[in-house]
N, C-alpha and C positions, 0 to 999 in steps of 0.2 A: 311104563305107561302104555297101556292100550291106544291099539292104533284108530280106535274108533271113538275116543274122546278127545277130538280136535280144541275145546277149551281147557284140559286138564282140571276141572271144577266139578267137584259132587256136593250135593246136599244142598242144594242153594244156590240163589246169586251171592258173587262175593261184596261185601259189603267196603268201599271203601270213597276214598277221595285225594285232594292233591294236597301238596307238601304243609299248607296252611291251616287245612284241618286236622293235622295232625296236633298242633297245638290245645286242640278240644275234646280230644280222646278220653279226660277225664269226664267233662261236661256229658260226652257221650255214655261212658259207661262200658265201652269196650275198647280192643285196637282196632285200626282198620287192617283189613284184611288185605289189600291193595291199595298203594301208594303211586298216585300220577304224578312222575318226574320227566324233566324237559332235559336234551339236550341239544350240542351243535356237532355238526360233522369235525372232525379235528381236537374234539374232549375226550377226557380219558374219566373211564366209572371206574367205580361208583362217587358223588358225593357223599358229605361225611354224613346228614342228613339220612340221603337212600341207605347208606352204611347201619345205621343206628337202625330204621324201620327193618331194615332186613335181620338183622341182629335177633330182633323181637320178634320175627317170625311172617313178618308182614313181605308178601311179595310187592313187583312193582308193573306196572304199566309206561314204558319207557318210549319216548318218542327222542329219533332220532333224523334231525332234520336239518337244512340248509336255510339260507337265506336270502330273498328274495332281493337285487343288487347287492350283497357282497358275498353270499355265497357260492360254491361252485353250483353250476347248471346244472340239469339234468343230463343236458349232451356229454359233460364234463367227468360227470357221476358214471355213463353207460360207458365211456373212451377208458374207462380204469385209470386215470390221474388221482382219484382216492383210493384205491383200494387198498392200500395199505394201511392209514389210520381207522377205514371203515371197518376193514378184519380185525385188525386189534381192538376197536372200540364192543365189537359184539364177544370176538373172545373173552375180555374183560366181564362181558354180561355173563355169559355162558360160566367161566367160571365163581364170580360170586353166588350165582346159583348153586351151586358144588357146595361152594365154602360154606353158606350159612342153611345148606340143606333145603334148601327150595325145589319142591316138583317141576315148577316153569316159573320164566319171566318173561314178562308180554312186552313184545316190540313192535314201535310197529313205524316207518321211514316214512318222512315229510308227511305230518298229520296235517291233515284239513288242506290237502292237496286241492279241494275246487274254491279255497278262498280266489277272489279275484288276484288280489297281490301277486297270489303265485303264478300268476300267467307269465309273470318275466324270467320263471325259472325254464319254462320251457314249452310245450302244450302238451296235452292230457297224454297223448301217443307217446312222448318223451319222458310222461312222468313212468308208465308203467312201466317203456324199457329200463328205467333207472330202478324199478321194485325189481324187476326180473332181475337186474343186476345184481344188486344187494343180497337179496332175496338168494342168489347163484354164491354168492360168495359163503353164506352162513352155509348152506348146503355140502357145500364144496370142505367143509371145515367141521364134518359132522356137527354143527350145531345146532339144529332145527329135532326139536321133539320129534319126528319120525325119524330124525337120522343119527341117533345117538346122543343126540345132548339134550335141554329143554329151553328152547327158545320157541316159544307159539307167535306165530305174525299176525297182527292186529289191523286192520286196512281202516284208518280214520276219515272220515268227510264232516263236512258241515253239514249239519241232519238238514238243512231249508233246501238243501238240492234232491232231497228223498219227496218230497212234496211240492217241488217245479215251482220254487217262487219268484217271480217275474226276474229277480237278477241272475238267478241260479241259470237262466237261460243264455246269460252270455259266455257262461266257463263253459258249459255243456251239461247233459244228464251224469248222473252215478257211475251208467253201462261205459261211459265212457274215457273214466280210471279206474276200471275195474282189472286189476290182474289176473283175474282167475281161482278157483277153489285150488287148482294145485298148488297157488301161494299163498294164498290167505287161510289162516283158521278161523277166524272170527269177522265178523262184520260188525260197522263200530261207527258213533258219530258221537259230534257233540251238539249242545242242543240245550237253549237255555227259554225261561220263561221269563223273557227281557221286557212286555212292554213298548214303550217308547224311547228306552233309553238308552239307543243306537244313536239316536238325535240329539240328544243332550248335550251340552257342554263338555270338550272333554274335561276331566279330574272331576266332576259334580257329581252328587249322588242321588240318582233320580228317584222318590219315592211316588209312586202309582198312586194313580185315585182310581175310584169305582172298586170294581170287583171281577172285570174281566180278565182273564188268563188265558192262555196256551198249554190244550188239555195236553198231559203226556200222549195220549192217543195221536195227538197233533203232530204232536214232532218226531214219535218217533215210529208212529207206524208203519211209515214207508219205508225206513231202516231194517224191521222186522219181517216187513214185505219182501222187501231185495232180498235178506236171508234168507228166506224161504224157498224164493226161484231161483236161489243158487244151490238147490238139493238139501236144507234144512241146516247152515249153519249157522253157529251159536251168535249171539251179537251180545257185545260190549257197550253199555252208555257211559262212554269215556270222559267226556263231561256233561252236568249238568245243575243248572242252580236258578234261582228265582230271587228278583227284586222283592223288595220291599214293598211294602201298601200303606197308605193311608189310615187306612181297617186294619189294626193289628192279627184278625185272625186268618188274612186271605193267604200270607205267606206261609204260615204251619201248616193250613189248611190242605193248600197247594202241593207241600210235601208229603201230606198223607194220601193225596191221591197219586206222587210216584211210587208208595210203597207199594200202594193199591194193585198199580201196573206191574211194574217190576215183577213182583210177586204173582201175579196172574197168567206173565207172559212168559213161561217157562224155558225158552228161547235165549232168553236176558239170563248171561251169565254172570256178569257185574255191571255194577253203578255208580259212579266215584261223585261226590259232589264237588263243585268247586267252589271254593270258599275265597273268590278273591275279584279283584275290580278288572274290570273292561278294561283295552288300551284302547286311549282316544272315543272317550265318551263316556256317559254319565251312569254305568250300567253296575250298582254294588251289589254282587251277592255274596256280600260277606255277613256271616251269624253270629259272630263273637257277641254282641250287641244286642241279641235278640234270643231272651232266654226262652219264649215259647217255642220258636222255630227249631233251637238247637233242641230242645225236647222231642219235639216233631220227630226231626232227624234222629232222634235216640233209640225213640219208638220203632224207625223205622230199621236203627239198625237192631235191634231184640228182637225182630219178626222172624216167624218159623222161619220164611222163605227167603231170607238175607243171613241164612249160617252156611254158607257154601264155603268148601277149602280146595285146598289143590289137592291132587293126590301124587304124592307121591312118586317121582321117577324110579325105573328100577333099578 
């Protein structure tokens, strides 16, 4: 792999989503091309799940993360008390990649590092020392697509801290989990077209009235922006999905203008939807349910500019 395609991705954004829109692949009309799978520090990959998608040829988007009270710290993480299940847990990645012939699999450590929650794991200074850690470990073990194997690093935030929104100001800006282009290949958030249904009831399913949304431009252009002032790299929209409306045509609507983006913003190396409910609040963007939307979403994945694949390791 050329050292100058830090996403390993030609031809397109890659077209994909997380474990529950895999169930829809038919409805869609294609696979997905990247699968968003969660872990914990101390698991061992693949799931039989990730197993099965990789099988098919579908790479993954892998988060690899702690927990906020019962998992280890970031202090904990940087002191080397995990590096043993941590290196094993990546070797594991590194070689599935082998076994089922995959270019790269995207990882990327404590996604959505400026949620508030995470502040108990440590502050922003402690989160990077712990990438830098990790990050040193894959390295260290030639596993990192420059250094012999294909592991690309993925750096996730919550996209509302790319556009300074009034909470965002208490974890701090972007610059300030930022690792670095020598650790990161890809710049990456998630980023949903929620609505009100943050507020909601938790377990309820909030349906929208009017016709107001959260253009893609909104959320993720400051994600796009950041890549850019970090010398033009690629950026990942690792999750994203939209409520329901009222108006049945706001939600497909809606998804045609991510494909709109996506597709415009050449930057955008993939776009995974996520097909599943909020914790702790009323927020469903699930489409099983909703036969124009998953068409939308079909649409969107049969677009020229959503045939992107990996190429190939050498």
């Amino acid at each position: 792999m050329g050292t100058g395609n830090r996403s390993g991705v030609v031809g397109g954004a890659l077209f994909g989503g997380d474990v529950p829109l895999v169930r829809e692949q038919g409805a869609l009309g294609r696979r997905l091309a990247i699968v968003r799978t969660y872990y914990r520090i101390g698991s061992s990959f693949p799931y039989a799940s990730d197993r099965q998608e990789m099988a098919h040829g579908s790479t993954l988007l892998v988060s690899l993360d702690t927990v906020p009270g019962r998992g280890p710290s970031y202090a904990s993480i940087v002191a080397g008390r995990y590096d043993g299940p941590i290196r094993a847990f990546l070797s594991q990645v590194e070689r599935a990649a082998v076994r089922y012939r995959l270019g790269a699999i995207y990882i990327c450590f404590e996604h959505e590092a400026n949620a508030p929650q995470h502040s108990r794991l440590g502050p922003p200074s402690e989160f990077i020392q712990a990438w830098d850690h990790v990050h040193q470990l894959a390295a260290s073990a030639h596993l990192n697509w420059n250094t012999g194997g294909r592991l690309h690093w993925v750096w996730i935030l919550m996209a509302e801290a790319f556009r300074a929104e009034p909470w965002a100001a208490s974890v701090g800006p972007p610059s300030a989990y930022w690792p670095g282009k020598n650790e990161v290949d890809i710049v990456s958030a998630d980023g949903y077209n929620a609505g009100d249904c943050r507020q909601a009831r938790p377990g309820s399913n909030l349906v929208a009235g009017g016709t107001q949304v959260s253009s893609p431009s909104l959320l993720f252009g400051g994600v796009v922006a950041f890549a850019r002032a970090q010398g033009g790299l690629p950026v990942f929209i690792a999750e994203w999905g939209t409520v329901p409306y009222t108006s049945p045509e706001v939600q497909p609507a809606y998804i045609g203008q991510m494909r709109s983006y996506v597709t415009s913003n050449h930057e955008i190396a993939a776009a995974l939807y996520w097909n599943g409910h909020g914790q702790g609040n009323g927020c469903n963007y699930i489409l099983d349910s909703h036969p124009a939307s998953l068409s939308a979403l079909a649409f969107m994945g049969h677009s020229a500019g959503m045939q992107g694949r990996v190429v190939s390791a050498p």
